[in-house]
C-alpha positions in Angstrom: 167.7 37.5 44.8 168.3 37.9 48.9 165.1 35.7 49.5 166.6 32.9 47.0 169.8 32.6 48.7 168.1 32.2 52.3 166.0 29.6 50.9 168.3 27.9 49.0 170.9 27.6 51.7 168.3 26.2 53.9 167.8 23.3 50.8 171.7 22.8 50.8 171.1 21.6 54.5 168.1 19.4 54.1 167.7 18.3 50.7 169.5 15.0 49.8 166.6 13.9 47.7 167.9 12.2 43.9 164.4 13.0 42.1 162.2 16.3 41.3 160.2 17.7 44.4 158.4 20.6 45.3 159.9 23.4 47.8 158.4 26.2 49.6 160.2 29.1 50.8 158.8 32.1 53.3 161.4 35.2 54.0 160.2 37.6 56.6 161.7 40.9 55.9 161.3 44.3 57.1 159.0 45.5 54.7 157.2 42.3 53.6 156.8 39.0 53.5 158.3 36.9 50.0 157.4 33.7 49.1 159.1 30.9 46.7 158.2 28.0 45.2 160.7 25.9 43.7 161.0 22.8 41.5 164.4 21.4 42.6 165.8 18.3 40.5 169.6 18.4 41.7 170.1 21.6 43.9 174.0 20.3 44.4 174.5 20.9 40.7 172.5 23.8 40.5 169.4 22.1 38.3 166.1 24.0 40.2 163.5 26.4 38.7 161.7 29.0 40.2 158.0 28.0 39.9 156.0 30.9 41.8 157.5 34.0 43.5 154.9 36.6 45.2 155.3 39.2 47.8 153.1 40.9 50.1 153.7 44.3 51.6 153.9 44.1 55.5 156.4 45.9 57.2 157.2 45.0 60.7 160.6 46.4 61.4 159.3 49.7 62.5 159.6 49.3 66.2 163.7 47.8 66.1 164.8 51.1 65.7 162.9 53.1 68.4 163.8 50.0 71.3 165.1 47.1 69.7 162.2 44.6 69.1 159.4 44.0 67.1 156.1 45.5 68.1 153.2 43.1 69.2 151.0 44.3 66.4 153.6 44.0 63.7 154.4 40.5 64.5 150.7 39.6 64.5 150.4 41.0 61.0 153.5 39.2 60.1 152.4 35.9 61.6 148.8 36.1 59.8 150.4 36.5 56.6 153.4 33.6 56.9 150.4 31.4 58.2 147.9 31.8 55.5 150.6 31.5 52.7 151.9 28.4 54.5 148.2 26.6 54.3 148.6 27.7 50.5 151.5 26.1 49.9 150.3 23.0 51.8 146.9 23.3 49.6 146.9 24.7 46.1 150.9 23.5 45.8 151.0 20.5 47.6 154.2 20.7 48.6 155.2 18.4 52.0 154.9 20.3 55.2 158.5 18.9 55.8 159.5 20.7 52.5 158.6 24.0 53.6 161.0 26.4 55.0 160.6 29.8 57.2 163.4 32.3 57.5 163.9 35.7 59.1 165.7 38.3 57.1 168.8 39.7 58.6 167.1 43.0 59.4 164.4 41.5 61.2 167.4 39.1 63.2 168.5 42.2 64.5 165.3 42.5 66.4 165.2 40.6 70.4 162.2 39.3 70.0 162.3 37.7 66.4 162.4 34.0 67.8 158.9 34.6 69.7 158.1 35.8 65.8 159.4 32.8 64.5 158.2 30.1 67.0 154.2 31.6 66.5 155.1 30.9 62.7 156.3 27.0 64.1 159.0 27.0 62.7 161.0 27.7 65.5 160.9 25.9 68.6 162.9 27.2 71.4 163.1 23.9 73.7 164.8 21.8 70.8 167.2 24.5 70.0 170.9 23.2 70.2 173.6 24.6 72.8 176.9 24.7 72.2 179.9 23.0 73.7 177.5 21.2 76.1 178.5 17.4 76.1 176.9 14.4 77.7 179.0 14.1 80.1 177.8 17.4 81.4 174.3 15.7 82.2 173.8 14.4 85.7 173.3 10.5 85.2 171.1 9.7 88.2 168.8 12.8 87.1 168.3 11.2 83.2 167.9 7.6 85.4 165.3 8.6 86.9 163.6 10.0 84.0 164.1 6.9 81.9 162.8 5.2 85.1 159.4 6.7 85.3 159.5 6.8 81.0 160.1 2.9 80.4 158.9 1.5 83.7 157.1 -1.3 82.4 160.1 -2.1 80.0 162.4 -2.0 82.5 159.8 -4.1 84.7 159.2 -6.7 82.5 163.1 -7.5 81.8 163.6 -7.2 85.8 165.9 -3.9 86.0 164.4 -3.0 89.4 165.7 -2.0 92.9 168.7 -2.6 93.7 169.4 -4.1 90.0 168.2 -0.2 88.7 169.7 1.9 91.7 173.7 -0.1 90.8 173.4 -0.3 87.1 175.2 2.0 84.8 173.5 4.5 82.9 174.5 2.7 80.0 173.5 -0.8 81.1 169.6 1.1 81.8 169.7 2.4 78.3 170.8 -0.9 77.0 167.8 -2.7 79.1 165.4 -0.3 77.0 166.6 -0.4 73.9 169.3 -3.4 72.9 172.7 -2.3 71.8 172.1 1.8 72.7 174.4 3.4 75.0 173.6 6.7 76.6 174.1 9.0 73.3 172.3 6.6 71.0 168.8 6.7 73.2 169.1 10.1 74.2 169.8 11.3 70.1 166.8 8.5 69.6 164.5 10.5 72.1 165.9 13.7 70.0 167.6 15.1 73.4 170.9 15.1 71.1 170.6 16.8 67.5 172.0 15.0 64.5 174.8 17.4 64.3 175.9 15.5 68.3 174.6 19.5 70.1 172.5 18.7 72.8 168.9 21.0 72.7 168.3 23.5 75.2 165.6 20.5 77.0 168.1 18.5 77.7 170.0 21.1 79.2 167.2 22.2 81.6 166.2 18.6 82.4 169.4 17.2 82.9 172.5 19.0 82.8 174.6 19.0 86.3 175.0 23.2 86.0 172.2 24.4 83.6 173.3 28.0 83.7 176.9 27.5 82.3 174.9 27.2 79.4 171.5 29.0 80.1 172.4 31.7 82.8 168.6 33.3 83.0 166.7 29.8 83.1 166.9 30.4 86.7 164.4 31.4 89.5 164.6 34.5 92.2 162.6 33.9 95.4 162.5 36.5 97.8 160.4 36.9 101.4 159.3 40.6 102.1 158.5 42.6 105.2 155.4 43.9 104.2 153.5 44.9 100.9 156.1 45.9 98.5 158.3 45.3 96.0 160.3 48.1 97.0 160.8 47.1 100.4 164.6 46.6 101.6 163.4 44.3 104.4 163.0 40.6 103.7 162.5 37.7 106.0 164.1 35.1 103.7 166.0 35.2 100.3 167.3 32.5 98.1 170.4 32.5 97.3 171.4 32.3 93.3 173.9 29.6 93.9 171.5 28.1 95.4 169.3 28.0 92.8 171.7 27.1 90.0 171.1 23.6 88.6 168.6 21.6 86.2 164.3 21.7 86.4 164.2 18.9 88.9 166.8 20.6 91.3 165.0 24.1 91.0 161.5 22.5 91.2 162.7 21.3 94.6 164.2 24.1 95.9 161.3 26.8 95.8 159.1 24.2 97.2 161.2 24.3 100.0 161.1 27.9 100.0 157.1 28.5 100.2 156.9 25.5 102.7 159.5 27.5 105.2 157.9 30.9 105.0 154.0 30.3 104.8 152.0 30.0 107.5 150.8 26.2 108.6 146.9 27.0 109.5 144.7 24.2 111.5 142.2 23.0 109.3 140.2 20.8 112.2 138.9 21.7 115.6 140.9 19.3 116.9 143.7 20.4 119.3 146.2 17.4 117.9 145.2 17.5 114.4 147.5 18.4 111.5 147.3 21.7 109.5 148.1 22.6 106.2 149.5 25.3 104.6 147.3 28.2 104.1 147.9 27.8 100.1 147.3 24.3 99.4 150.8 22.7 99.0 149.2 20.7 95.8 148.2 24.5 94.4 151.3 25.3 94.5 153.2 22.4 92.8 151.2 23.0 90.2 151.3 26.9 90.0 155.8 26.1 90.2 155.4 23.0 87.8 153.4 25.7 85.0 156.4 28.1 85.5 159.4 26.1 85.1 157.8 24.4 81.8 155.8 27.1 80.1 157.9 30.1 80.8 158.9 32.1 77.6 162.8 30.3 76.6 162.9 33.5 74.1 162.6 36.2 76.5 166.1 36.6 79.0 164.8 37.3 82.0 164.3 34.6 85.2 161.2 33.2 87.4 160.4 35.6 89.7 159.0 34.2 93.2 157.6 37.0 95.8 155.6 36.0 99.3 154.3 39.6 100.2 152.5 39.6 104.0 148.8 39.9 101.6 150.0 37.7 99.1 152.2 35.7 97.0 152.9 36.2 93.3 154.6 33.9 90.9 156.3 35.9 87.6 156.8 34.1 84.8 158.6 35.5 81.4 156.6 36.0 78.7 153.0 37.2 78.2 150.9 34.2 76.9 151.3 32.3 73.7 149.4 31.9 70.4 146.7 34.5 71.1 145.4 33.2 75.0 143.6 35.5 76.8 143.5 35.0 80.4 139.2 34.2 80.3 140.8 31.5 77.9 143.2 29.7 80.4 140.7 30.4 82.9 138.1 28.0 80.8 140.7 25.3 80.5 142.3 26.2 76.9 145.6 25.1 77.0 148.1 25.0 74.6 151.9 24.5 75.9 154.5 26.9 74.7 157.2 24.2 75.2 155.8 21.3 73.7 159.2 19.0 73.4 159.8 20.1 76.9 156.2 19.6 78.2 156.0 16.2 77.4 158.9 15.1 78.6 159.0 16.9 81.6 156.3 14.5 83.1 158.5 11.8 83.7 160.4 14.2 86.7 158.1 16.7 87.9 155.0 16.5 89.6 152.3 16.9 86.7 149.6 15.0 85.0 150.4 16.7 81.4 147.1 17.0 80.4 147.7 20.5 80.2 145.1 21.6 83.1 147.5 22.7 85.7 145.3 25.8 86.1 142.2 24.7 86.7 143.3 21.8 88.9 145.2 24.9 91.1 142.2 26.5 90.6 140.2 23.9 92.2 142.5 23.7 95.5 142.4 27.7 96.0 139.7 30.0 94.5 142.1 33.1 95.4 144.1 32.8 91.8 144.5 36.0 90.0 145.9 36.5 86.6 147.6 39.2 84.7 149.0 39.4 81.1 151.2 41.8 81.2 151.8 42.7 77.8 154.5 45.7 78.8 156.6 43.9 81.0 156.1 41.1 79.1 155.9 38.4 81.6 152.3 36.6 83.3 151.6 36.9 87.1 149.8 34.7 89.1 148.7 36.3 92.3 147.0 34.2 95.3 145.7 36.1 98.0 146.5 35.7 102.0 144.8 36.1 104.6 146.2 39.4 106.5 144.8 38.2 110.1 146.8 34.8 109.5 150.0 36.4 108.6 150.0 39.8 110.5 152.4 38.3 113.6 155.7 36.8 112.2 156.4 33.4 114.1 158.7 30.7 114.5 158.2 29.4 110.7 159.7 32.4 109.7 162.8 31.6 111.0 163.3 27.9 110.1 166.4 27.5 108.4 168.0 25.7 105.2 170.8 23.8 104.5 170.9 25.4 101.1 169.8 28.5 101.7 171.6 30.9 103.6 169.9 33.9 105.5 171.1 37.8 104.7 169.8 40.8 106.7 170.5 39.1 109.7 170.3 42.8 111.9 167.2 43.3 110.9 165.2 44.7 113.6 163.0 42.8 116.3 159.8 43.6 114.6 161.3 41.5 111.0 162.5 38.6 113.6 160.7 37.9 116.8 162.8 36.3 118.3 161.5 36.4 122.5 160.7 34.2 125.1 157.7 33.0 123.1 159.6 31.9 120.7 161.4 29.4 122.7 157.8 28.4 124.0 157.4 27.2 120.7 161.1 25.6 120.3 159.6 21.9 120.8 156.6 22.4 118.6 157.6 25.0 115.8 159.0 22.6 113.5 154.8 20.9 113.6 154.5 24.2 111.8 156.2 23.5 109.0 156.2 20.2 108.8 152.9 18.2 109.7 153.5 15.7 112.1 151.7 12.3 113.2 148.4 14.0 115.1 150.0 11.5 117.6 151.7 14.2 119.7 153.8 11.4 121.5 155.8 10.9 118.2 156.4 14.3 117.7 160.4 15.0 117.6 162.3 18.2 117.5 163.5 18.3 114.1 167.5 19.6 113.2 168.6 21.0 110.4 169.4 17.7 108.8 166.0 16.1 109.2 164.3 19.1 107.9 166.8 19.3 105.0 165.5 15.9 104.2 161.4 16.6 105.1 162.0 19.0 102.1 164.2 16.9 99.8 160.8 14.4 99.9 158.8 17.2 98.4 158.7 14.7 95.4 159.5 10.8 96.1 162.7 9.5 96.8 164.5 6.2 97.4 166.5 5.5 100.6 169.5 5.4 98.4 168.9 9.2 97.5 167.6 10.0 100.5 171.5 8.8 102.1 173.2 10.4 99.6 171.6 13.1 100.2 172.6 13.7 103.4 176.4 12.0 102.9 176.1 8.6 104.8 176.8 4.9 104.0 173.8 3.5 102.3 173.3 1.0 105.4 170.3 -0.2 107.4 171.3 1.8 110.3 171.3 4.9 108.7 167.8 4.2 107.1 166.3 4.0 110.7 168.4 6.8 111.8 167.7 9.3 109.0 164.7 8.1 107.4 162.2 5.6 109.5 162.4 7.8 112.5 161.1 10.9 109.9 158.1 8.1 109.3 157.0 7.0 112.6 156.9 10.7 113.6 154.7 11.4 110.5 157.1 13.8 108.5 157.7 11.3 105.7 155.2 8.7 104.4 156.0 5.2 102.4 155.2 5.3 98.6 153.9 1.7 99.2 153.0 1.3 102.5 151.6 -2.4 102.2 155.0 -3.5 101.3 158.0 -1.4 102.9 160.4 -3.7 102.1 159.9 -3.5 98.4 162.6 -3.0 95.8 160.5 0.1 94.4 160.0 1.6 97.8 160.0 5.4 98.1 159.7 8.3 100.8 157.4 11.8 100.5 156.6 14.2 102.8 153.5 13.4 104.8 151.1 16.6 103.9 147.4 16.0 105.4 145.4 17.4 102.3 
């Protein structure tokens, strides 16, 4: 029987186990769904018995041939039926959960969409998938430092691996601190980052790797500027570059931060001629509106994070509609449940989240403009926050702030895209205020260059002096602290993490946002 040898090859992997056991098997096939239940006593010497075998009619591979994947309803039949004969074998044949085994038929493999299939079974998770050929050494070390950093602080606290101690120790020697006599592979396979096999899982990859698409080419995010309304529209005011782009969680995180705080408008939220502004979406709205992307986007569905800042709005598009049956009323009321788990929790300890799972409401709460759309046909979720038309309508100096890492295209686009006049050098001194808040001490204002603002942004999330240097390519050296880093803090673009103590051995930088 088809369904025996699936099942039985999965046992050959797994089973190791010297006495009689209970296993469950469930093959999804095109027309229905067979279950096993085997009594296995030596399965390497071919001693098992075929306790139960049933099958019940659902066929699901109807849509493949018409485009290629499974249709919605099909899969939710499907899923109903693996699920309830899963809680039977758990119940009425108390076989271990660990014991039971869910396979796709080869027909049904041929579909795109079967791992979606498989992962709302849950017995397929996407995040702790291995890649191949992907080594350790293709993981960027000071990336997994930090992570282990903000994981095991108090470990690493109480056995003194701190400042300077942390920032010029070996990965190696950190790992070692946490965990005597583990190296780099052995914590990383103990915080199941590295399979058994030695594959590292498609989290690792997105959390640490030096060049995440080698391996994952479409975990990637497009952020485009447009002149005007539409999607369709061949004029933009600023475009991300994909090699700029290109590189772990952390490093894209960081980079379309940068992006919304150079091309939306800073808006004064006092009456108050020297006070700061903000940015007319709430910069905390939108870490957490990135943060939900990056982490809960669909690994299952090839397409990338899609970024658009429209003159009425902005809209963040993220791949795949939403998982296990959410409706939008239910994400809306605070219902969460991550499609990523693996990579979810560990995600915490680099990007800007709590992990309670409420990044929603809490953006919610800082801008009551949120929209939401589950598009089931394009098979993606939208998050649309309106703009205000009278705030944006005249394109101003902002516009035109430049990157380091992002280089501009379109640059003969006509005077209406880029006004670029005499008040524009009016504004020269105080533009960069616009992107950046300063002190509301205008007598520390500076006029930022390219450098310093390359920096302002780097800070989106705190950084050390040490990164902040290497960042820019100097000598980690006191003089280059005050020139690149406590001149950004007495102007108010960058604030101390611990401001009571700025000589301490934990100290970091972040840009100074008045909230």
């Amino acid at each position: 029987m088809k369904e025996k040898f699936y099942f039985v090859a999965a046992l050959l992997i797994f089973s190791y186990s010297s006495y009689s056991q209970l296993y469950g098997g469930i093959e999804i096939g095109s027309k229905g769904v067979k279950m096993t239940v085997l009594e296995v006593e030596n399965l390497k010497k071919n001693n098992y018995d075929v306790k139960e075998f049933w099958t019940e009619n659902v066929g699901i591979a109807t849509g493949i041939s018409i485009d290629g994947t499974l249709f919605k309803e099909d899969i939710e039949r499907a899923v109903a039926v693996v699920l309830l004969n899963y809680n039977k074998m758990l119940t009425e044949y108390k076989i271990e959960d660990k014991n039971i085994f869910i396979v796709a038929s080869s027909g049904v493999g041929l579909a795109t969409n079967t791992a979606e299939m498989m992962a709302d079974c849950g017995n397929f998770m996407p995040d702790e998938a291995a890649v191949n050929n992907a080594t350790v050494d293709d993981l960027d070390e000071n990336t997994i430092k930090t992570f282990l950093n903000n994981k095991f602080e108090t470990v690493l606290q109480k056995k003194g691996m701190t400042g300077d101690k942390f920032k010029q120790a070996s990965l190696d020697d950190v790992c070692g601190t946490i965990a005597q006599g583990h190296d780099k592979v052995k914590l990383l396979g103990n915080l199941h980052f590295i399979l058994p096999n030695g594959k590292l899982t498609v989290a690792a990859i997105l959390l640490f790797a030096k060049y995440t698409q080698r391996w994952l080419p479409v975990m990637t995010a497009k952020c485009i500027s447009f002149v005007g309304n539409f999607i369709g529209g061949t004029q933009f005011r600023d475009k991300v570059n994909d090699t700029d782009m290109e590189g772990n969680l952390l490093h894209q995180f960081e980079t379309i931060m940068s992006f919304f705080t150079r091309n939306l408008k800073t808006v004064q939220v006092k009456k108050e001629f020297n006070s700061q502004g903000q940015l007319e979406i709430p910069y905390t709205c939108l870490v957490e509106l990135v943060v939900n992307a990056l982490v809960h986007r669909s690994l299952n569905w090839k397409a990338p994070i899609r970024i658009f800042i429209f003159d009425d709005r902005v809209e963040i598009h993220s791949p795949g509609t939403l998982p296990n049956g959410l409706s939008v009323d239910d994400i809306v009321a605070g219902t969460s449940m991550p499609r990523n788990n693996f990579l979810f929790a560990n995600a915490i300890y680099l990007l800007p989240y709590t992990g309670a799972g409420s990044g929603i409401q809490r953006a919610m709460s800082e801008d009551n403009r949120l929209s939401f759309s589950n598009n089931e046909a394009l098979h993606e979720f939208v998050i649309t926050i309106a703009r205000d038309v009278n705030t944006n309508s005249d394109t101003n100096s902002d516009t035109l702030s430049s990157d380091l890492d992002t280089k501009r295209q379109n640059l003969d686009t006509d005077s209406d895209t880029f006004d670029v006049n005499s008040d524009t050098r009016e504004q020269d001194v105080e533009a960069d205020s616009d992107t950046f808040d300063a002190d509301s001490d205008t007598k520390n204002r500076i006029k930022l260059n390219k450098k310093q603002k390359d920096i302002i942004n780097f800070c989106n999330i705190p950084r050390s002096s040490k990164e902040i240097l290497e960042r820019v390519g100097v000598s980690y050296h006191s003089k280059n602290i005050e020139k690149y880093i406590n001149i950004l803090v007495k102007a108010g673009y960058l604030e101390m993490t611990n401001p009571e103590n700025p000589n301490a051995s934990n100290q970091k930088y972040r840009r100074k946002i008045k909230k």
